[in-house]
PDB file of N, CA, C, O and CB in Angstrom:
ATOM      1  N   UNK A   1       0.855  -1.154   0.000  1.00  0.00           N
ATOM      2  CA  UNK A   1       0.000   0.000   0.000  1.00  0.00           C
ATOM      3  C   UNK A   1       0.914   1.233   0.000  1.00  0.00           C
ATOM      4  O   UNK A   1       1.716   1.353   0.926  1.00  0.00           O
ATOM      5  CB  UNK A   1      -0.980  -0.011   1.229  1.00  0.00           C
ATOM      6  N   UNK A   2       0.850   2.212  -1.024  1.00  0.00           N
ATOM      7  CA  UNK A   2       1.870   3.388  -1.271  1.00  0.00           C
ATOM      8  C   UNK A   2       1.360   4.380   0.633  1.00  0.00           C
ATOM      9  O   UNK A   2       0.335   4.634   1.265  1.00  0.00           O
ATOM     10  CB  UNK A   2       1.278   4.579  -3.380  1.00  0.00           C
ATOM     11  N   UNK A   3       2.371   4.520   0.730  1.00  0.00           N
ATOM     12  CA  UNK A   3       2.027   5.692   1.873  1.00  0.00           C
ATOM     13  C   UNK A   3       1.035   6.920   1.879  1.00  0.00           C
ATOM     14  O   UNK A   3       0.764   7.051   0.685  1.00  0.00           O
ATOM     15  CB  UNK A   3       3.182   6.352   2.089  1.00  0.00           C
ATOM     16  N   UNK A   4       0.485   7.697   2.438  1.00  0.00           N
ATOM     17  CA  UNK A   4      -0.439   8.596   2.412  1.00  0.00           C
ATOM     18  C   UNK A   4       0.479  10.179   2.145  1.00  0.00           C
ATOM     19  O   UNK A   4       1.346  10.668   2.870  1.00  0.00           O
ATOM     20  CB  UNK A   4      -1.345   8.409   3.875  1.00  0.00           C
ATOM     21  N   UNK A   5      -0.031  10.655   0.977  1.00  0.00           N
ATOM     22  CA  UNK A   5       0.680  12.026   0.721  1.00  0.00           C
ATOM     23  C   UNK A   5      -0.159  12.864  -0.145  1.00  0.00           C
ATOM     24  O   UNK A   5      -0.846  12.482  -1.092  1.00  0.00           O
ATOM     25  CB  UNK A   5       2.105  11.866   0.026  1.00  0.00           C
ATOM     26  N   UNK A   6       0.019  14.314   0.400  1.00  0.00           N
ATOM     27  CA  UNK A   6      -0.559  15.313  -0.290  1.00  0.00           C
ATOM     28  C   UNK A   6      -1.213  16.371   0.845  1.00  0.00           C
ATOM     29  O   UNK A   6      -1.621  17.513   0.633  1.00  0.00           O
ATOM     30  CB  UNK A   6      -1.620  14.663  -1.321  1.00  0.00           C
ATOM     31  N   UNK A   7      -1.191  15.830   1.776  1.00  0.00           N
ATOM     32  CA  UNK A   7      -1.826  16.174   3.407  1.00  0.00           C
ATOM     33  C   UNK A   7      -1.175  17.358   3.568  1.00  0.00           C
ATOM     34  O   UNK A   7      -0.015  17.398   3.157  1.00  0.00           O
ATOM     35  CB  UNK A   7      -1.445  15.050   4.814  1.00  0.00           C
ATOM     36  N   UNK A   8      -1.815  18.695   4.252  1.00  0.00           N
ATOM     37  CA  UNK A   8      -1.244  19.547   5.082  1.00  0.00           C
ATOM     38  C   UNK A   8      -2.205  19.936   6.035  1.00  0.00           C
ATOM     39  O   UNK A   8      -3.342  19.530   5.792  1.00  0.00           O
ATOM     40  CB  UNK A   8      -0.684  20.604   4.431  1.00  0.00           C
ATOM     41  N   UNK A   9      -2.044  20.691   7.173  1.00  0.00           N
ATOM     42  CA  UNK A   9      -2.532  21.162   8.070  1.00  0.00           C
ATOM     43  C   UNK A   9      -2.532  22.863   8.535  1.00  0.00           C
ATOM     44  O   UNK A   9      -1.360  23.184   8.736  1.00  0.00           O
ATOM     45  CB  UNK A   9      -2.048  20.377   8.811  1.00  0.00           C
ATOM     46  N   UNK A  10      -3.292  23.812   8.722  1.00  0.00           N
ATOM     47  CA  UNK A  10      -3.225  25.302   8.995  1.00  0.00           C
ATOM     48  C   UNK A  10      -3.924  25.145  10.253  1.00  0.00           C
ATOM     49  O   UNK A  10      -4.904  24.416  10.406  1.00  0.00           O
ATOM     50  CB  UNK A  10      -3.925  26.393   7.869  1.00  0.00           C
ATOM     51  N   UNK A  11      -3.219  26.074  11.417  1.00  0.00           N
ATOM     52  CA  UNK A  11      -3.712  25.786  12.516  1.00  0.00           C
ATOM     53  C   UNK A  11      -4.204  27.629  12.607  1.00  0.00           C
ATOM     54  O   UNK A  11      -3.426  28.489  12.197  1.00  0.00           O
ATOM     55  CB  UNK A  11      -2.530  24.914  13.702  1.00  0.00           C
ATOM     56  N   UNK A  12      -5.284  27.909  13.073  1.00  0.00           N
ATOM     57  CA  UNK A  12      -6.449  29.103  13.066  1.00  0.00           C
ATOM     58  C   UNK A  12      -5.654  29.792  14.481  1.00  0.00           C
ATOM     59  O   UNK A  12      -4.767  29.216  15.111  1.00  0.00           O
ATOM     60  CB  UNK A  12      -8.529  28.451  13.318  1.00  0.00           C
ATOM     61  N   UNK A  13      -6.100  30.887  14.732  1.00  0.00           N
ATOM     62  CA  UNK A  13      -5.936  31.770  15.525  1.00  0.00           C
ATOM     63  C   UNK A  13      -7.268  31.431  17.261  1.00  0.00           C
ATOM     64  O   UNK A  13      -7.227  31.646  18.472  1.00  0.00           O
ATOM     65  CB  UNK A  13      -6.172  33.236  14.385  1.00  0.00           C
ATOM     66  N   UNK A  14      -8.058  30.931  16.439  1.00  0.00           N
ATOM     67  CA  UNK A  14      -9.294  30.299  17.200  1.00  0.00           C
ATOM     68  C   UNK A  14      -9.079  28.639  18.030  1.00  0.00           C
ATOM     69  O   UNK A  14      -9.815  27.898  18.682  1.00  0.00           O
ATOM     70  CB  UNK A  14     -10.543  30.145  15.909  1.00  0.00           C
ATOM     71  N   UNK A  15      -8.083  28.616  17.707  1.00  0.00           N
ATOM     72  CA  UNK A  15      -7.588  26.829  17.949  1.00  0.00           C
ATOM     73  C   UNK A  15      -8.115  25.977  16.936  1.00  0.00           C
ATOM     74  O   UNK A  15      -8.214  24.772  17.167  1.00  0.00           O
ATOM     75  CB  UNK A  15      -8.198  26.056  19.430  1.00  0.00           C
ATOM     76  N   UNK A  16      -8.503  26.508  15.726  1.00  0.00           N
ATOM     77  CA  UNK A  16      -9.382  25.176  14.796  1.00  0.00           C
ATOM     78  C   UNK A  16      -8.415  24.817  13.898  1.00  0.00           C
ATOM     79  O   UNK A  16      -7.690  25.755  13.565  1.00  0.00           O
ATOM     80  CB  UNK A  16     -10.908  25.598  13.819  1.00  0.00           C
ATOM     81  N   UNK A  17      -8.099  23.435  13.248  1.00  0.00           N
ATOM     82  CA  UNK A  17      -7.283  23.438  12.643  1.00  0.00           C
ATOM     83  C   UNK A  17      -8.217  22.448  11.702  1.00  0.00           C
ATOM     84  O   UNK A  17      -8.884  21.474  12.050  1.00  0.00           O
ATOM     85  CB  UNK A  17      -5.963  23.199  13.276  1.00  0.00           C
ATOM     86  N   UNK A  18      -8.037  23.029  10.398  1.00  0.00           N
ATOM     87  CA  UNK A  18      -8.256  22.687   8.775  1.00  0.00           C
ATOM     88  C   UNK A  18      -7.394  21.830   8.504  1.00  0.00           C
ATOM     89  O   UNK A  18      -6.311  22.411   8.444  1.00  0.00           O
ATOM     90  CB  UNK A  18      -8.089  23.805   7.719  1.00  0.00           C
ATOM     91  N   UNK A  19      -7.269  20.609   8.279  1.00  0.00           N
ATOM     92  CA  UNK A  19      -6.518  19.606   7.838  1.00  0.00           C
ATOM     93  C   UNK A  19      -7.130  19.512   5.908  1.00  0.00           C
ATOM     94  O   UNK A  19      -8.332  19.493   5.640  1.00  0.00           O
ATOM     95  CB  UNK A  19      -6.865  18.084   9.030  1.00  0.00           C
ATOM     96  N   UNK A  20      -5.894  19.462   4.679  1.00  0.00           N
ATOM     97  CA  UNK A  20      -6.422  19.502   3.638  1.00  0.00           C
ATOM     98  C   UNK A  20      -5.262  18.594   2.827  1.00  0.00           C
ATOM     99  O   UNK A  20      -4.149  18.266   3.237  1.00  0.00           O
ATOM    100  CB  UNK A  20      -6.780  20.969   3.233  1.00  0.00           C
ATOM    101  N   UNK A  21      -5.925  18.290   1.489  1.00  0.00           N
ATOM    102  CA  UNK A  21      -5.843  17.067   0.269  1.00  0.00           C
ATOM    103  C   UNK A  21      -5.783  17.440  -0.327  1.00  0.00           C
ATOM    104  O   UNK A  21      -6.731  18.030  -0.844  1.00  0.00           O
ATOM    105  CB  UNK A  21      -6.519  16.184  -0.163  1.00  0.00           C
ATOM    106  N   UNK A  22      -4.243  17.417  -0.920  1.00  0.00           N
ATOM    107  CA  UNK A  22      -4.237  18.413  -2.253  1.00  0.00           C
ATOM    108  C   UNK A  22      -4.754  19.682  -2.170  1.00  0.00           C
ATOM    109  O   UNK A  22      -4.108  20.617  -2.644  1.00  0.00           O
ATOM    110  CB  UNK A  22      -4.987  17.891  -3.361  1.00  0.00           C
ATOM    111  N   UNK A  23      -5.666  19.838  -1.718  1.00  0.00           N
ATOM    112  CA  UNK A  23      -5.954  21.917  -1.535  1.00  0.00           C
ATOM    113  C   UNK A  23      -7.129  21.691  -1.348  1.00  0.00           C
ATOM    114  O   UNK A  23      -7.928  22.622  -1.259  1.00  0.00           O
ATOM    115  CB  UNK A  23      -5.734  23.314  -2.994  1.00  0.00           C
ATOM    116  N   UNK A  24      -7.463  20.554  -1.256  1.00  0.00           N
ATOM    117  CA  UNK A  24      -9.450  20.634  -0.931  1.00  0.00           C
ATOM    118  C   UNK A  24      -9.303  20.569   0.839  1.00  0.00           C
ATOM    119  O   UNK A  24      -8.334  20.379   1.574  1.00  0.00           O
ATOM    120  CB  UNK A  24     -10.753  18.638  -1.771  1.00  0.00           C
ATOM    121  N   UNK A  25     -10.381  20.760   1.034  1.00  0.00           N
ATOM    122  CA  UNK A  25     -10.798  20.530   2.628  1.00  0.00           C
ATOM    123  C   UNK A  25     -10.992  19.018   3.093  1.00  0.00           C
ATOM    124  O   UNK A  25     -11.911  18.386   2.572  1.00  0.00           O
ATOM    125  CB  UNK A  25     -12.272  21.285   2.942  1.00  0.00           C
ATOM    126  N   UNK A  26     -10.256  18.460   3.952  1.00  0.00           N
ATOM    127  CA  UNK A  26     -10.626  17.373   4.191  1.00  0.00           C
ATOM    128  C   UNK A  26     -11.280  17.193   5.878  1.00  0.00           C
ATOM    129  O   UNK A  26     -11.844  16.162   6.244  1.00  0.00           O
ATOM    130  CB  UNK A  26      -9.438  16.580   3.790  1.00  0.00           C
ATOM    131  N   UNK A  27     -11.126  18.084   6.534  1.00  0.00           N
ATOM    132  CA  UNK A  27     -11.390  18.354   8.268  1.00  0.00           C
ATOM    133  C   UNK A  27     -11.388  19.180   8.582  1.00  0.00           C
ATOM    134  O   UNK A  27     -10.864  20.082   7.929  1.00  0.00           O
ATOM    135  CB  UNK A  27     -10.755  18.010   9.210  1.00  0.00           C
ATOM    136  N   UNK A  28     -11.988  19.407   9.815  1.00  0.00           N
ATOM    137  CA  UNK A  28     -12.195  20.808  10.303  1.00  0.00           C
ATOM    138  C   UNK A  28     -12.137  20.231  11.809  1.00  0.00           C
ATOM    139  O   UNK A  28     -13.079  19.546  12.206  1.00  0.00           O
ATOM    140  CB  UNK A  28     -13.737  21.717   9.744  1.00  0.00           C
ATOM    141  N   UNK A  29     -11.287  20.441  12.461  1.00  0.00           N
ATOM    142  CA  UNK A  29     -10.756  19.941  14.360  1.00  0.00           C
ATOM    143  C   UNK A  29     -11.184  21.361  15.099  1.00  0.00           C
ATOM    144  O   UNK A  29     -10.923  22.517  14.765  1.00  0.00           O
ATOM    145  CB  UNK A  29      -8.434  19.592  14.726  1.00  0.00           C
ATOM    146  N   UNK A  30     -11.907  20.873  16.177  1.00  0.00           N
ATOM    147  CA  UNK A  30     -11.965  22.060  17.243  1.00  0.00           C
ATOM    148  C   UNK A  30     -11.720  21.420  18.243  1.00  0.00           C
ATOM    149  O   UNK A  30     -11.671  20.195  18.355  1.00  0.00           O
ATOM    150  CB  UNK A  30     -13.219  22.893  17.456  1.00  0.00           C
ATOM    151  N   UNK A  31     -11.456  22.669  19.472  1.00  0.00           N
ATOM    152  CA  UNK A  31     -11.285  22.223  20.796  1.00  0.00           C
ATOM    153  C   UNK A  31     -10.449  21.042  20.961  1.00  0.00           C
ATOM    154  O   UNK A  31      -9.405  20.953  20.316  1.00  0.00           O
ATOM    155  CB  UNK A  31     -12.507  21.979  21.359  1.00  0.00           C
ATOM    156  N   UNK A  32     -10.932  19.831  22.030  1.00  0.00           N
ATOM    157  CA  UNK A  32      -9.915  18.922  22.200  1.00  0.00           C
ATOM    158  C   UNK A  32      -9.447  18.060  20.969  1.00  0.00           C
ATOM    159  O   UNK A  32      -8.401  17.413  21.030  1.00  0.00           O
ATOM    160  CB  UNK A  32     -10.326  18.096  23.225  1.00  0.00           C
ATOM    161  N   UNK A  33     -10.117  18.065  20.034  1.00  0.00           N
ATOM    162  CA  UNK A  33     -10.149  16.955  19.405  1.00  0.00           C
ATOM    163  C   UNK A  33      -8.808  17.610  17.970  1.00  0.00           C
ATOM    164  O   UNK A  33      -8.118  16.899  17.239  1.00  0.00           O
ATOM    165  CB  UNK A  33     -12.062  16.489  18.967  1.00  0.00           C
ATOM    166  N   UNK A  34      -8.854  18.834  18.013  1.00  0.00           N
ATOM    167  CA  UNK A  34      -7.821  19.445  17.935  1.00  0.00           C
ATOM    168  C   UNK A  34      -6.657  19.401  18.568  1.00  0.00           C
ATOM    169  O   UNK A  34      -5.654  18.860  18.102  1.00  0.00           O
ATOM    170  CB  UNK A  34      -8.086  20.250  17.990  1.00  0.00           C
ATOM    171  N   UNK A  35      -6.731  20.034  19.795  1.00  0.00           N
ATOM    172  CA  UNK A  35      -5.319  19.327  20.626  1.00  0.00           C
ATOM    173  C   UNK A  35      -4.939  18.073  20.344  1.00  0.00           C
ATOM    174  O   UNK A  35      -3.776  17.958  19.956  1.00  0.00           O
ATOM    175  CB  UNK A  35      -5.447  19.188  22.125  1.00  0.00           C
ATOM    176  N   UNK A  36      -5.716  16.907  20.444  1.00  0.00           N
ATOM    177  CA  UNK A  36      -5.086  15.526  20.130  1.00  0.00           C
ATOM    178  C   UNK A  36      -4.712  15.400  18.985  1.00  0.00           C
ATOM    179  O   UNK A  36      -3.788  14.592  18.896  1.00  0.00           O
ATOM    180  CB  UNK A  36      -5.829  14.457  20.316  1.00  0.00           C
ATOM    181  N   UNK A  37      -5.052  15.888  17.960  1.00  0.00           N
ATOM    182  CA  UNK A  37      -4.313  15.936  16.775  1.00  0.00           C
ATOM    183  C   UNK A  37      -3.139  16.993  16.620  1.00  0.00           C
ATOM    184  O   UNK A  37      -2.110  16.843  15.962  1.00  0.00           O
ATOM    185  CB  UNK A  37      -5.254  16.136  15.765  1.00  0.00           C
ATOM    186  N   UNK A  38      -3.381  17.692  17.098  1.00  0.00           N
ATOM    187  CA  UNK A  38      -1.891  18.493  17.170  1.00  0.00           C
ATOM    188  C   UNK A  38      -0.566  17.809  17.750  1.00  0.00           C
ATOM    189  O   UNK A  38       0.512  17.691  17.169  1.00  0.00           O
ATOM    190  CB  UNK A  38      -2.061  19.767  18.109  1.00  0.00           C
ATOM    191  N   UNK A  39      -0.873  17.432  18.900  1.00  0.00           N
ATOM    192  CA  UNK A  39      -0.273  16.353  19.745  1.00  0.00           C
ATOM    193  C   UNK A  39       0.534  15.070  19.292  1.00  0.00           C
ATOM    194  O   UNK A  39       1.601  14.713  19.791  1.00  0.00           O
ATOM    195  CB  UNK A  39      -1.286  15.877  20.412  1.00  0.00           C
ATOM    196  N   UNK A  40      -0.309  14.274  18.011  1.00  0.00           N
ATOM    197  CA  UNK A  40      -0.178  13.423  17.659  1.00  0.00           C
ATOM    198  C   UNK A  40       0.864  13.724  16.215  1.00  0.00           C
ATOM    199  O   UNK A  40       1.764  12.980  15.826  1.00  0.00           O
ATOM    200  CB  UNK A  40      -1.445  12.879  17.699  1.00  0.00           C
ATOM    201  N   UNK A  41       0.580  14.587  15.803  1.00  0.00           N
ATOM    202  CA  UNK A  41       1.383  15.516  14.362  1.00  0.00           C
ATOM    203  C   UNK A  41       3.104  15.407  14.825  1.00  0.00           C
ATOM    204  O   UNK A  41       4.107  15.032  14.218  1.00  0.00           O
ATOM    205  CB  UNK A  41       0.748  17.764  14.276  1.00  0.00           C
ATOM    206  N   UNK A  42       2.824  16.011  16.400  1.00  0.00           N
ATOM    207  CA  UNK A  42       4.141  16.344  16.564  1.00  0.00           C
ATOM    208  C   UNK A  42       5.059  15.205  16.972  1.00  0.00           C
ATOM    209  O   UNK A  42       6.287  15.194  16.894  1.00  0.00           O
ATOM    210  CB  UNK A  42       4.203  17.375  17.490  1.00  0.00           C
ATOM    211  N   UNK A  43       4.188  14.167  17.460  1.00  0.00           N
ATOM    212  CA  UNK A  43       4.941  13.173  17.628  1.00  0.00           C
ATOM    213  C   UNK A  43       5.380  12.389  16.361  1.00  0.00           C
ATOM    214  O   UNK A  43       5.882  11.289  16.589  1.00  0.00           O
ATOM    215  CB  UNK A  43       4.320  12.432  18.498  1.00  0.00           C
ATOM    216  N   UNK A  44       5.280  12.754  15.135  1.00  0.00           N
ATOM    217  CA  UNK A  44       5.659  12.298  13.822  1.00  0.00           C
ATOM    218  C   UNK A  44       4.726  11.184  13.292  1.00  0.00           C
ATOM    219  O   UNK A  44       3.817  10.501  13.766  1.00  0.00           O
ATOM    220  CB  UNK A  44       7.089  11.811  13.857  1.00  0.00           C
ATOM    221  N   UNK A  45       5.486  11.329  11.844  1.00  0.00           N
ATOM    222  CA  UNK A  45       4.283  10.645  11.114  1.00  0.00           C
ATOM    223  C   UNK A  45       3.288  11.559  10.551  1.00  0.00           C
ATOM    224  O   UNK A  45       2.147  11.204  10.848  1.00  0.00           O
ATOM    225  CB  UNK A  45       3.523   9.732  12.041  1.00  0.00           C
ATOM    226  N   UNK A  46       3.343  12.624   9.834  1.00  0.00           N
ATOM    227  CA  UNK A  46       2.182  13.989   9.694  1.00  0.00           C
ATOM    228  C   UNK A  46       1.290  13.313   8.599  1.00  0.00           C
ATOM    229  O   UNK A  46       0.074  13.501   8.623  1.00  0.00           O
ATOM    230  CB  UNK A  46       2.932  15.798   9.040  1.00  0.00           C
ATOM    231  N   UNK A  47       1.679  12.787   7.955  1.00  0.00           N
ATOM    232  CA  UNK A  47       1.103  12.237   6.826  1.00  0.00           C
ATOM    233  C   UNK A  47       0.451  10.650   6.931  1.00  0.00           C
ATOM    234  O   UNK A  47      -0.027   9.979   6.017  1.00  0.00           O
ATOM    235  CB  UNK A  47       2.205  12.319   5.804  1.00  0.00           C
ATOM    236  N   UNK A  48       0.540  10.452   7.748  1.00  0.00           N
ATOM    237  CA  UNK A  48      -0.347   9.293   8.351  1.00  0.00           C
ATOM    238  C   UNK A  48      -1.061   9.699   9.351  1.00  0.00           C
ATOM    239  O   UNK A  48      -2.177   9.488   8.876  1.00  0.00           O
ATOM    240  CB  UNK A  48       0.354   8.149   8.847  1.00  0.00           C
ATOM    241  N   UNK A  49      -1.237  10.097  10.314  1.00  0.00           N
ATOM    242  CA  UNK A  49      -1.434  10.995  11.070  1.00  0.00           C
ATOM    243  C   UNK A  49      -2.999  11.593  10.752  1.00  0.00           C
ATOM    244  O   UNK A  49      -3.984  11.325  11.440  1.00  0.00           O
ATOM    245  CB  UNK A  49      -0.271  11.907  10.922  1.00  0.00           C
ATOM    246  N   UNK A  50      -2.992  12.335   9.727  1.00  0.00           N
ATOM    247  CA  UNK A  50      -3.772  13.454   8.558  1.00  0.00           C
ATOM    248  C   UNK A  50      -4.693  12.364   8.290  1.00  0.00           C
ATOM    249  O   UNK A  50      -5.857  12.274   8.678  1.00  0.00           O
ATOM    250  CB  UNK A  50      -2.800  14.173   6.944  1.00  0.00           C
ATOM    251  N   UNK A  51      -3.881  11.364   7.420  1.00  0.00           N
ATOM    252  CA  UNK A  51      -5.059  10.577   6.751  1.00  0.00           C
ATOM    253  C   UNK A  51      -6.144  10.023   7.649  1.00  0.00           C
ATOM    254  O   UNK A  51      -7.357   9.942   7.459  1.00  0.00           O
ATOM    255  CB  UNK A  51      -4.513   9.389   6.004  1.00  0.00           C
ATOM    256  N   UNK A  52      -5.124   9.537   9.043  1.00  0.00           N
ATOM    257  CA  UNK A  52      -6.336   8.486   9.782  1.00  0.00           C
ATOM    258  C   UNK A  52      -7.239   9.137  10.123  1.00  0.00           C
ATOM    259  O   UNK A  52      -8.297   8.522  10.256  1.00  0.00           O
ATOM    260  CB  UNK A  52      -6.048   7.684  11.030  1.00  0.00           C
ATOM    261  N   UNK A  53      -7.248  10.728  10.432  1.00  0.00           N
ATOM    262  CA  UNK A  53      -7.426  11.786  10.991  1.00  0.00           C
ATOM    263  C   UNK A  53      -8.866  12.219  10.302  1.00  0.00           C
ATOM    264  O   UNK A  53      -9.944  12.556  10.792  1.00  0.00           O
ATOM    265  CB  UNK A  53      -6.183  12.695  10.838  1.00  0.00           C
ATOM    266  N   UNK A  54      -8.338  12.037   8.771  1.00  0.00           N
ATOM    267  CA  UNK A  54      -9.522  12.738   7.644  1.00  0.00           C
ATOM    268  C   UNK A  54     -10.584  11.055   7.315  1.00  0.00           C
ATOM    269  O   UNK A  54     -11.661  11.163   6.728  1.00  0.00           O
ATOM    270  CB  UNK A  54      -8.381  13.576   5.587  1.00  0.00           C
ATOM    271  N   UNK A  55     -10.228  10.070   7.641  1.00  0.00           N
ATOM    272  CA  UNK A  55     -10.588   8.928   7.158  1.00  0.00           C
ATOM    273  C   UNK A  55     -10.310   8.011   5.954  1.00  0.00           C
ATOM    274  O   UNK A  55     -10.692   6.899   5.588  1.00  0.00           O
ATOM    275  CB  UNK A  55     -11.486   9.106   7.156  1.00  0.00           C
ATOM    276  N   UNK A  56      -9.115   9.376   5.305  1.00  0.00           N
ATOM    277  CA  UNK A  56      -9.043   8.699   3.824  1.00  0.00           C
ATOM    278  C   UNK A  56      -7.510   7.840   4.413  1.00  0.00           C
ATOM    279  O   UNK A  56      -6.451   8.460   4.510  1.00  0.00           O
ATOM    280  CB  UNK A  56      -8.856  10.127   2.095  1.00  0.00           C
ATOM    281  N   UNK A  57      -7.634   6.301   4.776  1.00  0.00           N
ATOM    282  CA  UNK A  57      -7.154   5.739   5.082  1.00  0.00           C
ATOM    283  C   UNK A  57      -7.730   4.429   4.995  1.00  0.00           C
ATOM    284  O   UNK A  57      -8.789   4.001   5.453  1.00  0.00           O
ATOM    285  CB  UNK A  57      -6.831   6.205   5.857  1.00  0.00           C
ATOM    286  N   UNK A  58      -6.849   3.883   4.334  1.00  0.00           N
ATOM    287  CA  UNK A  58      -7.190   2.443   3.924  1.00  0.00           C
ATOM    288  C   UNK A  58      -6.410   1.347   5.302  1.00  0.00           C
ATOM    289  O   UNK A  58      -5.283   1.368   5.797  1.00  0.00           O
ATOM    290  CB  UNK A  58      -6.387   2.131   2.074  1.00  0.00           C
ATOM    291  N   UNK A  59      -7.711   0.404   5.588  1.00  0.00           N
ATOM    292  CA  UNK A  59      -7.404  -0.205   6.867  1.00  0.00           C
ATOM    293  C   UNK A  59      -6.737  -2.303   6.273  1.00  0.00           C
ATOM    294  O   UNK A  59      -6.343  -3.248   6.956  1.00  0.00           O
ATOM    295  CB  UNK A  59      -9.366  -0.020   8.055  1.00  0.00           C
ATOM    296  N   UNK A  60      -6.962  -2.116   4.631  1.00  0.00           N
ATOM    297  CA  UNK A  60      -6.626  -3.503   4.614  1.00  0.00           C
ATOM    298  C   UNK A  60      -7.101  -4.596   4.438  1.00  0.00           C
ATOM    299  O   UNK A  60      -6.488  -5.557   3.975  1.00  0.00           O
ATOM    300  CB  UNK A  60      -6.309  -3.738   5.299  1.00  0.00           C
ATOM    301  N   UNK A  61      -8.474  -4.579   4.853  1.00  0.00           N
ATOM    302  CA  UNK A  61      -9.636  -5.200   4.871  1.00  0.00           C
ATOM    303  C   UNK A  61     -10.320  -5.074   3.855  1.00  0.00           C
ATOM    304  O   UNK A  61     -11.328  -5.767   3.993  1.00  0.00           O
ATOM    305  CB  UNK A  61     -10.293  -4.926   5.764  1.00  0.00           C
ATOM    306  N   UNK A  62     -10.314  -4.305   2.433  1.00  0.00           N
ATOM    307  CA  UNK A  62     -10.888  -4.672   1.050  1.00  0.00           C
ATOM    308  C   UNK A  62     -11.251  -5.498   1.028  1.00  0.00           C
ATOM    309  O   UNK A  62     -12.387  -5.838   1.358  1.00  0.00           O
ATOM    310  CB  UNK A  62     -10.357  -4.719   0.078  1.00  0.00           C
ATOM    311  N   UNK A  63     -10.036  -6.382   0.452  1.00  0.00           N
ATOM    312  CA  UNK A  63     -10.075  -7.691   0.127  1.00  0.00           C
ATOM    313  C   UNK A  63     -11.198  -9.175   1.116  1.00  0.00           C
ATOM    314  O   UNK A  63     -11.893 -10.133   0.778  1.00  0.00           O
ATOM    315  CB  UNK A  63      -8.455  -7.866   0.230  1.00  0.00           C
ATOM    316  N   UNK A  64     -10.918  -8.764   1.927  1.00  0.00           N
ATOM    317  CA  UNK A  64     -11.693  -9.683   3.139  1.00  0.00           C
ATOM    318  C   UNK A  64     -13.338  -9.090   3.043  1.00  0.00           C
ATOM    319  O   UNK A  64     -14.365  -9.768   3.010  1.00  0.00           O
ATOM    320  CB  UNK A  64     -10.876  -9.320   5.028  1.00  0.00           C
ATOM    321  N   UNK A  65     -13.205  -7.652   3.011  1.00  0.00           N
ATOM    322  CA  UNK A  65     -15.007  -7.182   2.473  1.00  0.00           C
ATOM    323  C   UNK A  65     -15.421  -8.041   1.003  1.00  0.00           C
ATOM    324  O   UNK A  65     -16.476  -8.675   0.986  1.00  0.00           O
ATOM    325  CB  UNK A  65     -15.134  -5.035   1.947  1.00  0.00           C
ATOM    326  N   UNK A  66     -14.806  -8.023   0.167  1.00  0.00           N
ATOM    327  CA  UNK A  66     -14.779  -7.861  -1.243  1.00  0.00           C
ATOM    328  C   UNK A  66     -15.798  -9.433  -1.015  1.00  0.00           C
ATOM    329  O   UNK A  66     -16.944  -9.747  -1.335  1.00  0.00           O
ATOM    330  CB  UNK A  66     -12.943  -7.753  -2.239  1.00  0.00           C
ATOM    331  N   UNK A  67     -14.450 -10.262  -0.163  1.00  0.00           N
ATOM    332  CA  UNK A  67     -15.013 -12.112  -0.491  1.00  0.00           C
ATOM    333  C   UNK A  67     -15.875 -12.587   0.240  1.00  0.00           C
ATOM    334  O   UNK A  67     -16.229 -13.766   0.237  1.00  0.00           O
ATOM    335  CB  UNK A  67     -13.987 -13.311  -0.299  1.00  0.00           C
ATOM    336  N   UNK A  68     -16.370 -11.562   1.059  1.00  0.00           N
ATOM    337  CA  UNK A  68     -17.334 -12.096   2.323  1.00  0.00           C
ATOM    338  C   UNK A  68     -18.816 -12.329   1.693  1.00  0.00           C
ATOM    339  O   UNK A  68     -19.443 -11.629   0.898  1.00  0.00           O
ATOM    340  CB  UNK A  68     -17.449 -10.827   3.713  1.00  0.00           C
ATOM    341  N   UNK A  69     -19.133 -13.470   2.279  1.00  0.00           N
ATOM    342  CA  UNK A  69     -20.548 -14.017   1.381  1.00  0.00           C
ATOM    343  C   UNK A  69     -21.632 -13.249   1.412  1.00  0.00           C
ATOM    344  O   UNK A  69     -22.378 -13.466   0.458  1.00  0.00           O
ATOM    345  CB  UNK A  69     -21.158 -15.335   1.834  1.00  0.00           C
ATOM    346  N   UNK A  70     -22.136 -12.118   2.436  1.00  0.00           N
ATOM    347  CA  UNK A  70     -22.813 -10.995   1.849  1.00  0.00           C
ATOM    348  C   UNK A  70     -22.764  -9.906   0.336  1.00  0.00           C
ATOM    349  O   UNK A  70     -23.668  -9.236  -0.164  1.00  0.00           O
ATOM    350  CB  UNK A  70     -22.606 -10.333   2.793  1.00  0.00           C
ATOM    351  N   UNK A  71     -21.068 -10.118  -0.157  1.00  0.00           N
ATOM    352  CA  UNK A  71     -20.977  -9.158  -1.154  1.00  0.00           C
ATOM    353  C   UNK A  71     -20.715  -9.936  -1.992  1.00  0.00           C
ATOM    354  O   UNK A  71     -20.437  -9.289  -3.002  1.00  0.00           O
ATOM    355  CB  UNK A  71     -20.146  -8.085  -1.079  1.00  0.00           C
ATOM    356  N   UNK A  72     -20.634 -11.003  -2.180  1.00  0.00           N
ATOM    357  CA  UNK A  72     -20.941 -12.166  -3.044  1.00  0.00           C
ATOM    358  C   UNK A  72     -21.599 -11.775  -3.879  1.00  0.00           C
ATOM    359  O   UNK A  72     -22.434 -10.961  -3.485  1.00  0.00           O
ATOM    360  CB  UNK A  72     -21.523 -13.220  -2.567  1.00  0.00           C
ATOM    361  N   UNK A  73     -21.620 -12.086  -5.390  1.00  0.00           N
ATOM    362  CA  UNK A  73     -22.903 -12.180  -6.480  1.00  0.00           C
ATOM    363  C   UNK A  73     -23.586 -13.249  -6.214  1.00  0.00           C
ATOM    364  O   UNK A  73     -22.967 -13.988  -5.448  1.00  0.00           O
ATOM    365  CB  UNK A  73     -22.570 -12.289  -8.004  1.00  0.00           C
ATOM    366  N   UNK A  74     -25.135 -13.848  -6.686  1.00  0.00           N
ATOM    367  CA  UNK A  74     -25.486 -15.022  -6.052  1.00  0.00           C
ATOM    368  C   UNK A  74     -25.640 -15.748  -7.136  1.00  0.00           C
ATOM    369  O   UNK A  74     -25.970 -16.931  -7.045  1.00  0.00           O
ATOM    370  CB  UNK A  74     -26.611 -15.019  -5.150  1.00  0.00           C
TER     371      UNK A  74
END
C-alpha cells in the first residue's frame, strides 16, 4: 500500500485546525479533538497521522469485504 501524501494542516488563531488534500478541505478539528491531533502531528508521522485523521485511510480489509458471502454475487 503506497504511503499517504498530499496532506497539510493550517492551525487558526481560534484553535481550529483545517486539515487539507491536495488543496481541498478534508477536516475541520476544534477544541480537544484538535489538541489531540496536534499532539499526535508532533509526535511524527504527519502524513499518516492526517489521513487516519480525515478517514481517507485504507485499513486492509478490502479484500476480506470484497469475499465475504454478503458481497458475493449469487
Amino acid at each position: 500500500m503506497p504511503r499517504p501524501h498530499g496532506f497539510a494542516y493550517a492551525q487558526h488563531g481560534d484553535g481550529a485546525v483545517v486539515v487539507t488534500h491536495h488543496g481541498r478541505e478534508a477536516a475541520t478539528l476544534r477544541g480537544g479533538r484538535a489538541a489531540r491531533f496536534l499532539a499526535e502531528v508532533a509526535a511524527g508521522g504527519e502524513q499518516l497521522v492526517m489521513a487516519r485523521w480525515t478517514g481517507a485511510y485504507k485499513h486492509g480489509n478490502e479484500r476480506t469485504a470484497r469475499n465475504h458471502p454478503r458481497n458475493r454475487g449469487r
